[in-house]
C-alpha positions in Angstrom: 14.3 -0.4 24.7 16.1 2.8 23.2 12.9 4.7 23.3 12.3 4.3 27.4 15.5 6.4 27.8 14.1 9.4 25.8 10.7 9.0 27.0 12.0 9.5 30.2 13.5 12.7 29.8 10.8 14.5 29.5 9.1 13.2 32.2 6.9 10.1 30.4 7.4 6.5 31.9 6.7 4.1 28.5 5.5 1.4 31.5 2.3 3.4 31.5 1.2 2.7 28.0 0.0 -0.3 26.5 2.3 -3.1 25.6 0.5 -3.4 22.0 2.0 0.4 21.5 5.2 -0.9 22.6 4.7 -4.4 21.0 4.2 -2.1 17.7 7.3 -0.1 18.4 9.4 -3.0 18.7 8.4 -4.2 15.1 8.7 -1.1 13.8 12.4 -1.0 14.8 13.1 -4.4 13.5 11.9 -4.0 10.1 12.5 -0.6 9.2 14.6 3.0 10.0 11.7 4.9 11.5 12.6 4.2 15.5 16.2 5.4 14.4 14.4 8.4 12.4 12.6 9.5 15.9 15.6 9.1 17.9 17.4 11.6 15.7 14.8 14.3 15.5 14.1 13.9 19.2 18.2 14.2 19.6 17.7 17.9 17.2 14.7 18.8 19.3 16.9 18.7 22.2 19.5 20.7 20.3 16.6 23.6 19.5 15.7 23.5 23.1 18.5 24.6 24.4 18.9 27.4 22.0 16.0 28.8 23.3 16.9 28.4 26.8 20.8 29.6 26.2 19.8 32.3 23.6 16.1 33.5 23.9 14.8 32.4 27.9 11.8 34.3 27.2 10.9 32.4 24.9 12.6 29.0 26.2 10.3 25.9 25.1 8.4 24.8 28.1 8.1 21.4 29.9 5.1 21.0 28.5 6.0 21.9 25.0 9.4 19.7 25.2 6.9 16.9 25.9 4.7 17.1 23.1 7.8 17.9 20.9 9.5 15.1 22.0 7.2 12.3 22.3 5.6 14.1 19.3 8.5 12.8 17.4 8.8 9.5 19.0 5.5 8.2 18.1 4.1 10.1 15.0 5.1 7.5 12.7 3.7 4.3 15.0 0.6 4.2 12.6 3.1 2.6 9.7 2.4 -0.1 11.8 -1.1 -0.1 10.5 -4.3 0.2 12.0 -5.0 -0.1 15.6 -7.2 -3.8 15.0 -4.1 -5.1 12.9 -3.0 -8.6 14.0 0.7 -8.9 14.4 1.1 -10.5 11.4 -0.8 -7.6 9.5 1.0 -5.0 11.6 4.4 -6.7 9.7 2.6 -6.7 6.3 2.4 -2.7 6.6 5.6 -2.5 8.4 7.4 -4.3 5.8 5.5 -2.2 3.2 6.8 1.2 5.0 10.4 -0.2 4.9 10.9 -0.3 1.1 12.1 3.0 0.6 13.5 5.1 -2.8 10.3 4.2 -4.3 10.7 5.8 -7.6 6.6 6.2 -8.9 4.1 7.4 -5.7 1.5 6.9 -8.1 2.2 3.2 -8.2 -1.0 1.0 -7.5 -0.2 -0.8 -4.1 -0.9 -4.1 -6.1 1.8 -3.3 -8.5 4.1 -2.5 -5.5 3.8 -5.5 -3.6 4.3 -7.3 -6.7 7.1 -5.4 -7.2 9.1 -5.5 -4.1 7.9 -8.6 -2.7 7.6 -11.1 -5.5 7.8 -14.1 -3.8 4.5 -13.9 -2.0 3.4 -11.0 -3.5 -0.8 -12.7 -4.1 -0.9 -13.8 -0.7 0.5 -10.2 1.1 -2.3 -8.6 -1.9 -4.8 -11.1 0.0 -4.2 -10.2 3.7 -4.2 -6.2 2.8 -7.7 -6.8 1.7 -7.9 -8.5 4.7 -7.5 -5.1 6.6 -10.2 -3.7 4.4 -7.8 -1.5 2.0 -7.9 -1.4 -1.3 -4.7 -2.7 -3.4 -5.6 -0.3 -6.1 -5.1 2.7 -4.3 -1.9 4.2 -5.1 0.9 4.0 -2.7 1.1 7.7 -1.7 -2.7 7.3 -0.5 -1.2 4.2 1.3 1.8 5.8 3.1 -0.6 9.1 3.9 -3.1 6.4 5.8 -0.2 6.2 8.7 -1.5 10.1 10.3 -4.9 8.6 10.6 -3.4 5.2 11.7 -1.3 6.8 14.7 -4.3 9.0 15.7 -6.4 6.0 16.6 -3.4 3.9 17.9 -2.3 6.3 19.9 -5.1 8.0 21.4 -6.4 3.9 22.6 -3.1 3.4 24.2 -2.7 5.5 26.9 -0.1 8.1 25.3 -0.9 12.0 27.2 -3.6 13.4 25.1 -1.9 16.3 24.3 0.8 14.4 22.6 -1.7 12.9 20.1 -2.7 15.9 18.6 1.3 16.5 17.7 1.8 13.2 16.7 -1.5 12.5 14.3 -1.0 16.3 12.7 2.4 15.5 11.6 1.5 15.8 7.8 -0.6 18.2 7.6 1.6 20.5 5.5 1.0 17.4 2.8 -3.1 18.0 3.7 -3.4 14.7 5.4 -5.5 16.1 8.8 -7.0 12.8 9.9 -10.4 13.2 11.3 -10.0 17.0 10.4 -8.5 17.6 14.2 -7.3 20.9 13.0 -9.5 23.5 12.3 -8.8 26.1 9.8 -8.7 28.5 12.2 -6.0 26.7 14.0 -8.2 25.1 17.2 -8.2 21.2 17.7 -11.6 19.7 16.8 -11.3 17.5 19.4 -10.4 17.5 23.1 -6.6 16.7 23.7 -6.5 18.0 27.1 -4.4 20.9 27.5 -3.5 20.9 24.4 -6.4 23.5 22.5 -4.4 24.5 18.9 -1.9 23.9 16.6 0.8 25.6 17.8 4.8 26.4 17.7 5.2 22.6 18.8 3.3 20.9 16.2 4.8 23.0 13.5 8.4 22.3 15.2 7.7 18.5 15.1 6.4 18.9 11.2 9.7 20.8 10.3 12.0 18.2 12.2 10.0 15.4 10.8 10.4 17.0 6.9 14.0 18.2 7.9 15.2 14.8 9.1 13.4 12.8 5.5 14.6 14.9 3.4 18.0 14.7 4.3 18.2 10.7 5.0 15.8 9.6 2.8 16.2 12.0 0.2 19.9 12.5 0.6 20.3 16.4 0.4 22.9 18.4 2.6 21.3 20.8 5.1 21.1 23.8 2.7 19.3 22.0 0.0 17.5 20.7 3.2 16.2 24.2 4.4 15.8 25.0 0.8 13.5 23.0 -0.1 11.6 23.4 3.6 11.2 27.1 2.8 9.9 26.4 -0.6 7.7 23.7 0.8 5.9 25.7 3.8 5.5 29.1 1.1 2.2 29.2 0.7 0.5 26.4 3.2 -2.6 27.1 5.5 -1.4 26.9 8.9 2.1 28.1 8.1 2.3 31.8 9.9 5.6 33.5 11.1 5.9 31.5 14.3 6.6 28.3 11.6 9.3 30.6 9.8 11.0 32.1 12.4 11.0 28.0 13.7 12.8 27.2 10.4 15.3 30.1 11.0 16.3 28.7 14.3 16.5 24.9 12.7 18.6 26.4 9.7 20.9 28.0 12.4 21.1 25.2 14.8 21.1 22.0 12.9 23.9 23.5 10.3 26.5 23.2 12.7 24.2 20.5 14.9 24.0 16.4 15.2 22.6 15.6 11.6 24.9 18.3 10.0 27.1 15.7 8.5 24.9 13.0 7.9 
C-alpha cells in the first residue's frame, strides 16, 4: 500500500496498527480521492519542512512534529469511513457517501441526497444508515462534519501514536467541529494524548494543508485565490494566533512555486 511508504518516513511501521484501520484505508482508496488527498498534503508537508530546515534551523519542524504532521494528514479523514462499529458493508455506505463530491446544497437532508445520487437503491442505503443509528434527516453538512468525531474513536482503538490522534481528530476545528471537545479554549488537550499536551503549530499546519489542499482540488481555485480565501477563513477564529499566520505565510511562499502549484 502507498501509505506504508510515507508512514515509514517518519518513523511509523503501518504493521503495528490494526488491520480494520488498514482494511478501512484500503476502501477509502477504492471508492473515493481522499488517500490521494493525504498523499499530496503529506508530499507539501514535506516541502514546508524543509523550508524550515534550509531557511529557519531554529525553528526547523522536529521529528516529533514531522510525525504528527504527517500521519496527521494521512489519517484525519479515515472516519469518512464511518464509525468505528461499522460493518464493511456500512463502512462502504459512508464511503460511497463521502465520494460524491460538487454537492451543490450542504443543507440538503441526507435522505434527499441518497435519493439523489444513488437512485437505484436509494430506500435500502436510507435503511442501513438508520442501521448505524443516524438520522437521514439531518442535513448533509452535519453528516460530512460526523467524520472528526468518527476518526477520533477509530483512531485512538487502533493502535495509531496517541499524539497523532489529537492532530488528526482536530482537523476541523476552524469549522467548530471539536469532537469530544479535546481542545480546550485555552488551547490544552482535554484528554491525554501522550506527549502531545496542546494545540499547537502542527495541528494548525495540518488544518491549513488540509483547507489548502480542498480548496484547490475540490473547489478548483489557483493558489492565490487558495491563500485568499485561507486568510479570510482563519480572520477571526478561536485558536487562530500568529503562529497559524506566520504558518500560512510560509504555505503561501512555498506551495506557490511547490508540488500542487499547477494543479
Amino acid at each position: 500500500m502507498r501509505l506504508r511508504a510515507l508512514c515509514a518516513e517518519v518513523g511509523f511501521d503501518l504493521d503495528d496498527v490494526r488491520p480494520s484501520l488498514i482494511d478501512r484505508l484500503r476502501l477509502l482508496d477504492e471508492y473515493s480521492a481522499t488517500v490521494d488527498d493525504a498523499e499530496r498534503m503529506v508530499t507539501n508537508a514535506r516541502a514546508i519542512f524543509r523550508y524550515y530546515s534550509e531557511h529557519r534551523p531554529a525553528e526547523a519542524f522536529s521529528e516529533s512534529e514531522q510525525r504528527i504532521v504527517s500521519l496527521g494528514c494521512l489519517l484525519s479523514d479515515v472516519g469518512k469511513s464511518g464509525p468505528a462499529g461499522a460493518s464493511a458493508e456500512d463502512q462502504r455506505l459512508i464511503v460511497e457517501m463521502f465520494a460524491v463530491e460538487d454537492v451543490p446544497d450542504n443543507a440538503m437532508p441526507v435522505r434527499r441526497f441518497i435519493r439523489t445520487y444513488f437512485p437505484d437503491d436509494a430506500e435500502a442505503r436510507i435503511t442501513r444508515f438508520c442501521s448505524l443509528g443516524l438520522d437521514p434527516a439531518m442535513s448533509i453538512r452535519e453528516f460530512w462534519n460526523l467524520h472528526s468525531g468518527w476518526t477520533l474513536s477509530i483512531t485512538n482503538a487502533s493502535g495509531v501514536p496517541s499524539e497523532v490522534v489529537a492532530a488528526a481528530a482536530s482537523h476541523h476545528l476552524l469549522d467548530g467541529v471539536n469532537p469530544e471537545s479535546i481542545v480546550r479554549e485555552d488551547g490544552r488537550f482535554s484528554r491525554d494524548f501522550g506527549d502531545n499536551k496542546r494545540f499547537d503549530r502542527a495541528e494548525k499546519l495540518v488544518i491549513l494543508l488540509d483547507k489548502y489542499d480542498a480548496v484547490r482540488r475540490r473547489g478548483q481555485r489557483t493558489h492565490d485565490d487558495a491563500i485568499a480565501w485561507l486568510r479570510a477563513r482563519l480572520d477571526g477564529q478561536p485558536h487562530v494566533d500568529a503562529e497559524a499566520e506566520e504558518l500560512l505565510t510560509v504555505v503561501d511562499e512555498v506551495l506557490g512555486v511547490g508540488p500542487t502549484s499547477s494543479s
